[in-house]
PDB file of N, CA, C and O in Angstrom:
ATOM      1  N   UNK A   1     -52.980  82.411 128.179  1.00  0.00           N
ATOM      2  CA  UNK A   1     -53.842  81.965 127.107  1.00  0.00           C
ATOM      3  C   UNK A   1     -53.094  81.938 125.769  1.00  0.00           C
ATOM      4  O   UNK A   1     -53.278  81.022 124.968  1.00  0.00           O
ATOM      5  N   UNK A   2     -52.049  83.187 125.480  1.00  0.00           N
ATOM      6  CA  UNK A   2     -51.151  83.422 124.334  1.00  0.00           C
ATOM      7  C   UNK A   2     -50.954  81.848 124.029  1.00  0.00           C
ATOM      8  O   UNK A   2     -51.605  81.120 123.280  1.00  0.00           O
ATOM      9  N   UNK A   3     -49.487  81.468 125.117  1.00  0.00           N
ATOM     10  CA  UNK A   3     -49.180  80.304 125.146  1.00  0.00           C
ATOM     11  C   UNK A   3     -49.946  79.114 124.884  1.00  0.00           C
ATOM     12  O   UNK A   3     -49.415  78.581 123.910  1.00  0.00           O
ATOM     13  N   UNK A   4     -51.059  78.345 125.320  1.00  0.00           N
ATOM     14  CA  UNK A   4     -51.406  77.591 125.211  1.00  0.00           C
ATOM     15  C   UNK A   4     -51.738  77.550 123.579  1.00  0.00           C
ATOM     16  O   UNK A   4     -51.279  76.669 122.853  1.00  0.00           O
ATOM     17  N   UNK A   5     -52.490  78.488 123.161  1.00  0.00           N
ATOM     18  CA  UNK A   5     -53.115  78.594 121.623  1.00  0.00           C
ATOM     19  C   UNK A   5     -51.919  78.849 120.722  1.00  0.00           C
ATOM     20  O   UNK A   5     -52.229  78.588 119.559  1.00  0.00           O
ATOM     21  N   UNK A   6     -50.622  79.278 120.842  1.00  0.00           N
ATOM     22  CA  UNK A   6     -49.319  79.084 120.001  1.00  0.00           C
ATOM     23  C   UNK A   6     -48.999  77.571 120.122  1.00  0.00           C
ATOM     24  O   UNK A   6     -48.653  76.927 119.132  1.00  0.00           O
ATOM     25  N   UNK A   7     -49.146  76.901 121.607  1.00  0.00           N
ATOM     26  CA  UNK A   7     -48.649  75.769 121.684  1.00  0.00           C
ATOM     27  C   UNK A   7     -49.721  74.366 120.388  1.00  0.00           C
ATOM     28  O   UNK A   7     -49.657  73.418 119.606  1.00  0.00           O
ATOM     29  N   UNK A   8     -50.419  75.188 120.988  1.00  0.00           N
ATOM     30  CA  UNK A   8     -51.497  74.317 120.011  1.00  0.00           C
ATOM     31  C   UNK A   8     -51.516  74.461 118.583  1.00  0.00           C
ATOM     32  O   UNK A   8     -51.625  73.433 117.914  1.00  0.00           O
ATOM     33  N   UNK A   9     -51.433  75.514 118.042  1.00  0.00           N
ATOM     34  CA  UNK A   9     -51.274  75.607 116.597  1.00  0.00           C
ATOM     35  C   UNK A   9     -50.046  74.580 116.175  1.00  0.00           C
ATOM     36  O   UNK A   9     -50.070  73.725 115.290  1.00  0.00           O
ATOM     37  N   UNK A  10     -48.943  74.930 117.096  1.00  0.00           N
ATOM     38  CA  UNK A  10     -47.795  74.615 116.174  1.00  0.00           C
ATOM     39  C   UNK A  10     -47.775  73.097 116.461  1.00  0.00           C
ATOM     40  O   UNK A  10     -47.220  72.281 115.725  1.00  0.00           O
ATOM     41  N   UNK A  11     -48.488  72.774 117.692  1.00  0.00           N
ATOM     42  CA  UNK A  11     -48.228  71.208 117.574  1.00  0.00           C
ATOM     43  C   UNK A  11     -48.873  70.489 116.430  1.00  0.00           C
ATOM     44  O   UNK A  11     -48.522  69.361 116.083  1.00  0.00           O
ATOM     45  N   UNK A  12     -49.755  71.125 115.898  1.00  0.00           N
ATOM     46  CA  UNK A  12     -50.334  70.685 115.197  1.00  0.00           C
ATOM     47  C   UNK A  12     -49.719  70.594 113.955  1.00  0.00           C
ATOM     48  O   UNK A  12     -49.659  69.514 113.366  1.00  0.00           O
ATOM     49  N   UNK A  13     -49.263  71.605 113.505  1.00  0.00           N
ATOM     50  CA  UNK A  13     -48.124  71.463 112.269  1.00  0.00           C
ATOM     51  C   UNK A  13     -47.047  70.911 111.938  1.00  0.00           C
ATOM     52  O   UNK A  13     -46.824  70.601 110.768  1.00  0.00           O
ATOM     53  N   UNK A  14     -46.070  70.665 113.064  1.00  0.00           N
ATOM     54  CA  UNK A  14     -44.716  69.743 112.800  1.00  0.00           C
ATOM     55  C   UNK A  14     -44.924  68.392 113.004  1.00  0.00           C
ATOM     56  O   UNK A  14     -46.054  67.935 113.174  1.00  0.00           O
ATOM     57  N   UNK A  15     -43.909  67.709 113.001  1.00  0.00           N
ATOM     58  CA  UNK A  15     -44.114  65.963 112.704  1.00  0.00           C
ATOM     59  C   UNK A  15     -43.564  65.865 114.104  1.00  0.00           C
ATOM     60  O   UNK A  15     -43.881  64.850 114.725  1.00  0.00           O
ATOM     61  N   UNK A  16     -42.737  66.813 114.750  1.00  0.00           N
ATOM     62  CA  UNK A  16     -42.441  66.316 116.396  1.00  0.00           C
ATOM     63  C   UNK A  16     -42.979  67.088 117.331  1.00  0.00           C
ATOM     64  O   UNK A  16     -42.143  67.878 117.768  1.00  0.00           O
ATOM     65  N   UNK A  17     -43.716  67.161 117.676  1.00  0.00           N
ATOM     66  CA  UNK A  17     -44.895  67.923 118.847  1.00  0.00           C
ATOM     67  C   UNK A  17     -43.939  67.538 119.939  1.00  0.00           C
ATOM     68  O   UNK A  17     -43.993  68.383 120.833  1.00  0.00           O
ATOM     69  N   UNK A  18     -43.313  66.836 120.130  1.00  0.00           N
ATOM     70  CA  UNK A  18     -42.865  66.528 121.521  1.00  0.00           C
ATOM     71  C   UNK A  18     -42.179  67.200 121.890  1.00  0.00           C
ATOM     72  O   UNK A  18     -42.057  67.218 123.115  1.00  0.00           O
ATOM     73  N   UNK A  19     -41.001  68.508 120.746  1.00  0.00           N
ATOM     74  CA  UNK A  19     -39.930  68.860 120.904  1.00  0.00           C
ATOM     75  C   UNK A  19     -40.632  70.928 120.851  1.00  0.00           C
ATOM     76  O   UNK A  19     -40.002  71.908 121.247  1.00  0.00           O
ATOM     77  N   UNK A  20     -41.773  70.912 120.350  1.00  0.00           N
ATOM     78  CA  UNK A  20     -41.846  71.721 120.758  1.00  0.00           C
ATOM     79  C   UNK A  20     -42.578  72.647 122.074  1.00  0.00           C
ATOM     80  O   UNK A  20     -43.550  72.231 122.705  1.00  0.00           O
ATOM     81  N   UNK A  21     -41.735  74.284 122.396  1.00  0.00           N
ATOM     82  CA  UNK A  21     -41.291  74.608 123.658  1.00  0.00           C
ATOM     83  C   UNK A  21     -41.564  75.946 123.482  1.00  0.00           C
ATOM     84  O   UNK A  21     -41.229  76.601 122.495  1.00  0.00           O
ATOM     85  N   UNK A  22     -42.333  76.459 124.690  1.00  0.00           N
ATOM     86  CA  UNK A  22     -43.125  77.804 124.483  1.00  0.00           C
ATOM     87  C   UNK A  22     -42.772  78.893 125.633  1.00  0.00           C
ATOM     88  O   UNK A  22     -43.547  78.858 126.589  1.00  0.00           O
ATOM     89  N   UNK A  23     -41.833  79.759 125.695  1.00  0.00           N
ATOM     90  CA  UNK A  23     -41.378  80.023 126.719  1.00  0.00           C
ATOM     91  C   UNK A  23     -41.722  81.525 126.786  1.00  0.00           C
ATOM     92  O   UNK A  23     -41.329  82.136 125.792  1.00  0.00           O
ATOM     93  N   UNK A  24     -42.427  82.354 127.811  1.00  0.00           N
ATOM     94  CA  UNK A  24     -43.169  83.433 128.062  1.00  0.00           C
ATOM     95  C   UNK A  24     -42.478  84.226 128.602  1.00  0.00           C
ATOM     96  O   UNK A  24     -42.491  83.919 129.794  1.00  0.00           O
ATOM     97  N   UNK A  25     -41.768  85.219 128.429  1.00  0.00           N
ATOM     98  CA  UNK A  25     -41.174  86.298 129.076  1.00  0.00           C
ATOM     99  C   UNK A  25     -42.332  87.831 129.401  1.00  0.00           C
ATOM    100  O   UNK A  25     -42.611  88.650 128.525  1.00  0.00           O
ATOM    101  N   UNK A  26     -42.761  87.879 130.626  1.00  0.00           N
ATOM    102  CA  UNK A  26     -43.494  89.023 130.695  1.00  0.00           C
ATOM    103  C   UNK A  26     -42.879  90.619 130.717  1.00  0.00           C
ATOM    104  O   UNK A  26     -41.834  90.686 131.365  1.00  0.00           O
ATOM    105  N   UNK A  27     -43.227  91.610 130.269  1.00  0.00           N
ATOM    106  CA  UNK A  27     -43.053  92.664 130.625  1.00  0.00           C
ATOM    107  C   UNK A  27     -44.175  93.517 131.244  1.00  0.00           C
ATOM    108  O   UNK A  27     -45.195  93.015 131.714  1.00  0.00           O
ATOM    109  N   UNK A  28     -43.956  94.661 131.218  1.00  0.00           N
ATOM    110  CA  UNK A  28     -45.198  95.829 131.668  1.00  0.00           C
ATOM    111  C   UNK A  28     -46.111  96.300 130.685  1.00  0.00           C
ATOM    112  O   UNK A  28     -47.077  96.964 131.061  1.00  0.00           O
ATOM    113  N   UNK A  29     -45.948  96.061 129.524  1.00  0.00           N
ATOM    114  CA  UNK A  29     -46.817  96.375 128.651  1.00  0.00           C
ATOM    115  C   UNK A  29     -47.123  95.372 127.733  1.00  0.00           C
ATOM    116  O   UNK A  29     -48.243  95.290 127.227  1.00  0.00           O
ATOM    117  N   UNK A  30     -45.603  94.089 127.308  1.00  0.00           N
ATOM    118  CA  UNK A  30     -45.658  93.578 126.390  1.00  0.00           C
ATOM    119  C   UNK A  30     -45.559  92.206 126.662  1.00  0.00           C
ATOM    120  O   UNK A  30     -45.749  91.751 127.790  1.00  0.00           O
ATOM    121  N   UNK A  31     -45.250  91.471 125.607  1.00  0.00           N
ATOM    122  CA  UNK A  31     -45.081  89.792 126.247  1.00  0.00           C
ATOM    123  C   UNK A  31     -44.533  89.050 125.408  1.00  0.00           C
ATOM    124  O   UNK A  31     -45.366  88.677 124.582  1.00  0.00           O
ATOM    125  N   UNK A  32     -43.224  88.533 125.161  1.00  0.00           N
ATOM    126  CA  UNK A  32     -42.482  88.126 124.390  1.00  0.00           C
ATOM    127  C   UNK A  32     -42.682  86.229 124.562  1.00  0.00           C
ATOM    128  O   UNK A  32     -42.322  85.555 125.527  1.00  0.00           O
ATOM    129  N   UNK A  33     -43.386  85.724 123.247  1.00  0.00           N
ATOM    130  CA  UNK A  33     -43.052  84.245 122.964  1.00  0.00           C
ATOM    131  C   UNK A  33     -42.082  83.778 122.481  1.00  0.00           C
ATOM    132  O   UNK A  33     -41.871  84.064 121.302  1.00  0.00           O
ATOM    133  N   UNK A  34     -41.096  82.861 123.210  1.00  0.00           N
ATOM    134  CA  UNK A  34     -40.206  82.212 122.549  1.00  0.00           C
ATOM    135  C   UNK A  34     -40.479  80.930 122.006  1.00  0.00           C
ATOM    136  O   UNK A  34     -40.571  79.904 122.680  1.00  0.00           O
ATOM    137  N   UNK A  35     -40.612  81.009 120.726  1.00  0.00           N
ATOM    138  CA  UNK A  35     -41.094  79.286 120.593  1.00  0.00           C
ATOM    139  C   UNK A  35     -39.698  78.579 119.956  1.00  0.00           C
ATOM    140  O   UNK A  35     -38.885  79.276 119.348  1.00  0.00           O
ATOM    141  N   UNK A  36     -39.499  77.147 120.149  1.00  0.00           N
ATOM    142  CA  UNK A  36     -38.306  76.383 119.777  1.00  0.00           C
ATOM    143  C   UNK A  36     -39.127  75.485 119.457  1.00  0.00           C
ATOM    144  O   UNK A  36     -40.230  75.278 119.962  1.00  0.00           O
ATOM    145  N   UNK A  37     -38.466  74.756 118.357  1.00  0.00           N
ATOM    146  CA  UNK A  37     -39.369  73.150 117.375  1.00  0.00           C
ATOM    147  C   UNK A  37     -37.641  72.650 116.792  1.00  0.00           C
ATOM    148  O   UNK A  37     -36.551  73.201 116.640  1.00  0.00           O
ATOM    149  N   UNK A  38     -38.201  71.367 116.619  1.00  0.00           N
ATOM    150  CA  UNK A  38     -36.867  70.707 116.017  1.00  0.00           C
ATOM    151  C   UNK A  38     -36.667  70.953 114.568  1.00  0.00           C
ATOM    152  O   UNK A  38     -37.493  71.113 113.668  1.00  0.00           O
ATOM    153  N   UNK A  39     -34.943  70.943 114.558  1.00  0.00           N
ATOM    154  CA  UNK A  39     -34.336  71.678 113.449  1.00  0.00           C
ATOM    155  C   UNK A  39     -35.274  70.886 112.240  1.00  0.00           C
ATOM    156  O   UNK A  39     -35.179  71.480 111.166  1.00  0.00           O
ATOM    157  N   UNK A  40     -35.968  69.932 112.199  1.00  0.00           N
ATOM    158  CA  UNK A  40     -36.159  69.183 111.093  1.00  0.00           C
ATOM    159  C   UNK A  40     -37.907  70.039 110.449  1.00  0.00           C
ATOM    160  O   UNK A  40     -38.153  70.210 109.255  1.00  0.00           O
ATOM    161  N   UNK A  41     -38.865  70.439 111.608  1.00  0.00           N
ATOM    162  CA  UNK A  41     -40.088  70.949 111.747  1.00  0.00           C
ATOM    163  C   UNK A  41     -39.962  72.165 111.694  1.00  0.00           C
ATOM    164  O   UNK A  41     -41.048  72.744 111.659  1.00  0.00           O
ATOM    165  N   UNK A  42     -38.371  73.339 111.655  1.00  0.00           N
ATOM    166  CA  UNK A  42     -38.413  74.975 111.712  1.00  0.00           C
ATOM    167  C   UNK A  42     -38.888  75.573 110.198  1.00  0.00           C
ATOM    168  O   UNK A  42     -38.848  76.796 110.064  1.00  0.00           O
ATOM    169  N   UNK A  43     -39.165  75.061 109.492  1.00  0.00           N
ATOM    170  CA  UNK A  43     -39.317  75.279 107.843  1.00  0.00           C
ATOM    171  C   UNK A  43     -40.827  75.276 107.878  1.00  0.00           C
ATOM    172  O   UNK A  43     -41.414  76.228 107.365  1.00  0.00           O
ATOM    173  N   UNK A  44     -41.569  74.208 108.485  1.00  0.00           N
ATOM    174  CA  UNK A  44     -42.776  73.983 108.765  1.00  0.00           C
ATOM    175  C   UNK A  44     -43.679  75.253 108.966  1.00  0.00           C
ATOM    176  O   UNK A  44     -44.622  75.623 108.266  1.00  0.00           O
ATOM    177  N   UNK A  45     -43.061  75.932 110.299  1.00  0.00           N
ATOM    178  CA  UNK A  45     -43.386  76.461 111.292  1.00  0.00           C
ATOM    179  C   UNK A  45     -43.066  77.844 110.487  1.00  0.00           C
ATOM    180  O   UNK A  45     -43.879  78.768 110.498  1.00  0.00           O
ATOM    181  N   UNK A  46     -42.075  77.906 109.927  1.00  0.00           N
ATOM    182  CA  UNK A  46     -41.980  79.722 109.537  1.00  0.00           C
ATOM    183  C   UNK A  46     -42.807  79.251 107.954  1.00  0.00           C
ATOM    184  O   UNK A  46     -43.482  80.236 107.655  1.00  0.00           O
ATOM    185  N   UNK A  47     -42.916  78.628 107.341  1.00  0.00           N
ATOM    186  CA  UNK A  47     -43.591  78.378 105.990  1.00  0.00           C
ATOM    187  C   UNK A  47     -42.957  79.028 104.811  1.00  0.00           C
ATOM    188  O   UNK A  47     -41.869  79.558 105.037  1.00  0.00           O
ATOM    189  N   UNK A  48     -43.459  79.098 103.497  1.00  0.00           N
ATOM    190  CA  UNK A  48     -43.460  79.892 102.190  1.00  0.00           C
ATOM    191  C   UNK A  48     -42.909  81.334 102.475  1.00  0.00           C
ATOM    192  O   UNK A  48     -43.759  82.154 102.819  1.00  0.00           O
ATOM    193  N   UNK A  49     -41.896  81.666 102.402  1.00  0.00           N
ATOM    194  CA  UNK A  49     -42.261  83.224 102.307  1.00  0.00           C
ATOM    195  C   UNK A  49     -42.489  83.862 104.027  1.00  0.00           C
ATOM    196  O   UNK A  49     -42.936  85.008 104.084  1.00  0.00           O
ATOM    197  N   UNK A  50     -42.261  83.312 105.067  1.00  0.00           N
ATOM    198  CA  UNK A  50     -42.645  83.803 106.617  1.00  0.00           C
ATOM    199  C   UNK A  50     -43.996  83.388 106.378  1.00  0.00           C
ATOM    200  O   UNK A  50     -44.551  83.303 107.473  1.00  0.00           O
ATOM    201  N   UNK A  51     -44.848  83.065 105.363  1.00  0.00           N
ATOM    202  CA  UNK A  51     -46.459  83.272 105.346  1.00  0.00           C
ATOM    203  C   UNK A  51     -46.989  82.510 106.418  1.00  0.00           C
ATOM    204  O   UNK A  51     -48.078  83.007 106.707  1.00  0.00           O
ATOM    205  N   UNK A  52     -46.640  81.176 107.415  1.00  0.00           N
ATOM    206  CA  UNK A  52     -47.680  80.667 108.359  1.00  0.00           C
ATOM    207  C   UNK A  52     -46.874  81.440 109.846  1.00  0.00           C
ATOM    208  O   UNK A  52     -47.507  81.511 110.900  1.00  0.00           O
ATOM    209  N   UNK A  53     -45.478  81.959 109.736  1.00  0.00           N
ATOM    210  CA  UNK A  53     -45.275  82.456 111.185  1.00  0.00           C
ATOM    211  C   UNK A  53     -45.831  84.048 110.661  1.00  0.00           C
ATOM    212  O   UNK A  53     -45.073  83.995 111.630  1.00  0.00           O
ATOM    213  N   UNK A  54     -46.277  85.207 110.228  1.00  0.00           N
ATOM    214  CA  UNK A  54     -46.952  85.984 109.869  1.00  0.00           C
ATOM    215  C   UNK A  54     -48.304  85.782 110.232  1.00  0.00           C
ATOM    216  O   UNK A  54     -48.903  86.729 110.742  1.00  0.00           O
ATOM    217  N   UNK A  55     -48.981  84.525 110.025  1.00  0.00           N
ATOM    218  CA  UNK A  55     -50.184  84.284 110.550  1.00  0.00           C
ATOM    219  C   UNK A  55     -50.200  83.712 111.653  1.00  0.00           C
ATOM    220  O   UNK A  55     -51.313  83.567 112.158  1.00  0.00           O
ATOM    221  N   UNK A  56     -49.153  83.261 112.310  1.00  0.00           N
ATOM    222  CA  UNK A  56     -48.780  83.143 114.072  1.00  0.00           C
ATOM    223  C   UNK A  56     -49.169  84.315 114.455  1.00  0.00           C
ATOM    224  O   UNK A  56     -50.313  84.488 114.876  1.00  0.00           O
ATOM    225  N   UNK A  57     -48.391  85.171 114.378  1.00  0.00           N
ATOM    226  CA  UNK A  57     -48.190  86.532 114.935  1.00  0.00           C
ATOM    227  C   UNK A  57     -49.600  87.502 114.999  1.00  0.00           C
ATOM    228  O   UNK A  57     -50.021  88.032 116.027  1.00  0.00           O
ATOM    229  N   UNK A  58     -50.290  87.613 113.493  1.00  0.00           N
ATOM    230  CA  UNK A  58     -51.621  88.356 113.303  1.00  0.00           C
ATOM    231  C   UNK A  58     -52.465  87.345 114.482  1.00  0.00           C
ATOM    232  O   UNK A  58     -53.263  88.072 115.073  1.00  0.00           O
ATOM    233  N   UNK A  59     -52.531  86.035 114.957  1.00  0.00           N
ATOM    234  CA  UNK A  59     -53.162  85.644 115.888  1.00  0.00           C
ATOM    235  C   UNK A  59     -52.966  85.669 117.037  1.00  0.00           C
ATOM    236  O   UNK A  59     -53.911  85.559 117.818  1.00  0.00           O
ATOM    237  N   UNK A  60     -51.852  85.800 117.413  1.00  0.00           N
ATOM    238  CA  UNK A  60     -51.311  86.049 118.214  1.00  0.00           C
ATOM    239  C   UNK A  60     -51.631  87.870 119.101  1.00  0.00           C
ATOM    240  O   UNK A  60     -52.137  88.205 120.172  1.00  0.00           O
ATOM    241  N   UNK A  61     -51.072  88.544 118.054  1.00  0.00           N
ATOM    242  CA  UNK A  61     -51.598  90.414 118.324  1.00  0.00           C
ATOM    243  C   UNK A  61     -53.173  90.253 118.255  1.00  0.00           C
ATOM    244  O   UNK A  61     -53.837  91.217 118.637  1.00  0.00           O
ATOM    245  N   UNK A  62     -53.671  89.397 117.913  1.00  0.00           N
ATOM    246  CA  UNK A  62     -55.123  89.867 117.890  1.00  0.00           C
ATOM    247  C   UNK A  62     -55.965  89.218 118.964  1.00  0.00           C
ATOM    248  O   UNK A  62     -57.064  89.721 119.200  1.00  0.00           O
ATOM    249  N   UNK A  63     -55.522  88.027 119.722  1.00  0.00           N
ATOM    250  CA  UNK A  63     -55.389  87.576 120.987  1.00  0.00           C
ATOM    251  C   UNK A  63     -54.988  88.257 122.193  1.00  0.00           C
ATOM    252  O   UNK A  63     -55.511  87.923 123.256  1.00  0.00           O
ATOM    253  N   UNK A  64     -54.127  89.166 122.153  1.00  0.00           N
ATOM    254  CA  UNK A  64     -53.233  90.074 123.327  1.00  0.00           C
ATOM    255  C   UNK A  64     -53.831  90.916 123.516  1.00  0.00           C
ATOM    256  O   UNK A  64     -53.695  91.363 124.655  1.00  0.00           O
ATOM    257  N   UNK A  65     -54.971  91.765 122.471  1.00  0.00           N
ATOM    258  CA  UNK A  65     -55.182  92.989 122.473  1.00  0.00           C
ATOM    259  C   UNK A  65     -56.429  92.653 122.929  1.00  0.00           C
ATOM    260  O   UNK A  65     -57.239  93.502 122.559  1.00  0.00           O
ATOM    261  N   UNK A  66     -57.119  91.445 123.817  1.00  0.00           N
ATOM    262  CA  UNK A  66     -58.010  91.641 124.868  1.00  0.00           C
ATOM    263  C   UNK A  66     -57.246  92.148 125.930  1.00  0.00           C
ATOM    264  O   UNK A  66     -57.674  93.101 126.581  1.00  0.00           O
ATOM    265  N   UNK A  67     -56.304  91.690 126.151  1.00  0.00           N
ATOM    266  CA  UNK A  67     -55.863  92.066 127.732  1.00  0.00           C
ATOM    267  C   UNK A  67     -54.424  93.282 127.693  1.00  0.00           C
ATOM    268  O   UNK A  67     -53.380  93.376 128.339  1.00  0.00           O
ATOM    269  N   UNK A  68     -55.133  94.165 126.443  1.00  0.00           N
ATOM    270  CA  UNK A  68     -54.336  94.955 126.332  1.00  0.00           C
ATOM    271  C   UNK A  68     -52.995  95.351 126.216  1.00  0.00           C
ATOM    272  O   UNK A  68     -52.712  96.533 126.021  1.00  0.00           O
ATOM    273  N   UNK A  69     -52.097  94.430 126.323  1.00  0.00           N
ATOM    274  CA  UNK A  69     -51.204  93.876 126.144  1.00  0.00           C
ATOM    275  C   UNK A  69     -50.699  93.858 124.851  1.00  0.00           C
ATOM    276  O   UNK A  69     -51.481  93.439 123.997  1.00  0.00           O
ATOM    277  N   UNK A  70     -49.019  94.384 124.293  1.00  0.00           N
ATOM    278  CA  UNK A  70     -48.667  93.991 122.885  1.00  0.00           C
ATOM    279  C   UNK A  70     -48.117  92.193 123.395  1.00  0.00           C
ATOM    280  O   UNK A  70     -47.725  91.736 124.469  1.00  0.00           O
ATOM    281  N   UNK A  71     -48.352  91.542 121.962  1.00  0.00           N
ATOM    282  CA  UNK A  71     -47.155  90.835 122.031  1.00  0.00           C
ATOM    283  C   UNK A  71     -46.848  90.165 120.834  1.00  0.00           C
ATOM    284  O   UNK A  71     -47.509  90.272 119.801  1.00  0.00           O
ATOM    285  N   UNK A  72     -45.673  89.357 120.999  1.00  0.00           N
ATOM    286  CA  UNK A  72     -44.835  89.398 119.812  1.00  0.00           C
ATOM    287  C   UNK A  72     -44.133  88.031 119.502  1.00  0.00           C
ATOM    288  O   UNK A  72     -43.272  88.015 120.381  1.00  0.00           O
ATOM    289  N   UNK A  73     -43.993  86.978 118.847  1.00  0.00           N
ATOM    290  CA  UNK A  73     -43.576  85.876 118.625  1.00  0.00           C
ATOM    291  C   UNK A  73     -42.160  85.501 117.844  1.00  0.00           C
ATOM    292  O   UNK A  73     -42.001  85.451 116.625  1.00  0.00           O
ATOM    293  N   UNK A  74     -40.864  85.171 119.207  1.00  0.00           N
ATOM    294  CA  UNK A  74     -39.796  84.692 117.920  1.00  0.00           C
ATOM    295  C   UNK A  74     -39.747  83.346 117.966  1.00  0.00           C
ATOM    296  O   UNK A  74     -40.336  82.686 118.822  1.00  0.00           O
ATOM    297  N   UNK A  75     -39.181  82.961 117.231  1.00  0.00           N
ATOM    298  CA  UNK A  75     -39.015  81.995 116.574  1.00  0.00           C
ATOM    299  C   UNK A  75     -37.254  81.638 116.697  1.00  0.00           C
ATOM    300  O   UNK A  75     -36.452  81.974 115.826  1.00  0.00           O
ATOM    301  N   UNK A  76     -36.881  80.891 117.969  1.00  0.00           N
ATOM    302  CA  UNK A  76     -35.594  80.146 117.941  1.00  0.00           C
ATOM    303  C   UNK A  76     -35.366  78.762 116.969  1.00  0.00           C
ATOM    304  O   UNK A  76     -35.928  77.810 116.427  1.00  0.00           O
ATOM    305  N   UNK A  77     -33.896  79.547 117.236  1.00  0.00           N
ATOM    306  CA  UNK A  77     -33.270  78.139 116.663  1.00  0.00           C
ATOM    307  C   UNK A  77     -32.778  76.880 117.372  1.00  0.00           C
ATOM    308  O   UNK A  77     -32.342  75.933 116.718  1.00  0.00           O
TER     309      UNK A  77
END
């Protein structure tokens, strides 16, 4: 569910949706998002100050913590 609703936010924000890529690494407690967007849309995506990937993340932890679960969003290059 993480995935789909990261995938969706961010498509929504960059000018190339096509390029971005949401890749889920599970653990036992936690759950690591890798998201990748094109070099031209990464400014987009982290915003002002970290301020819209900060509000990735608070949606993100506040999404996980139904299924008890931490998790945590980076942001490749």
């Amino acid at each position: 569910m993480e995935k789909e609703l990261v995938e969706y936010i961010v498509r929504s924000l960059v000018d190339h949706p096509d390029c971005v890529e949401v890749n889920v690494v599970e653990g036992e407690k936690s759950t690591i998002l890798e998201l990748r967007v094109s070099q031209d849309d990464l400014g987009k995506v982290i915003g002002k100050q970290g301020r819209i990937a900060k509000a990735l993340r608070t949606i993100l932890s506040a999404t996980a913590t139904k299924t008890g679960k931490h998790a945590s969003l980076e942001i490749l290059d």
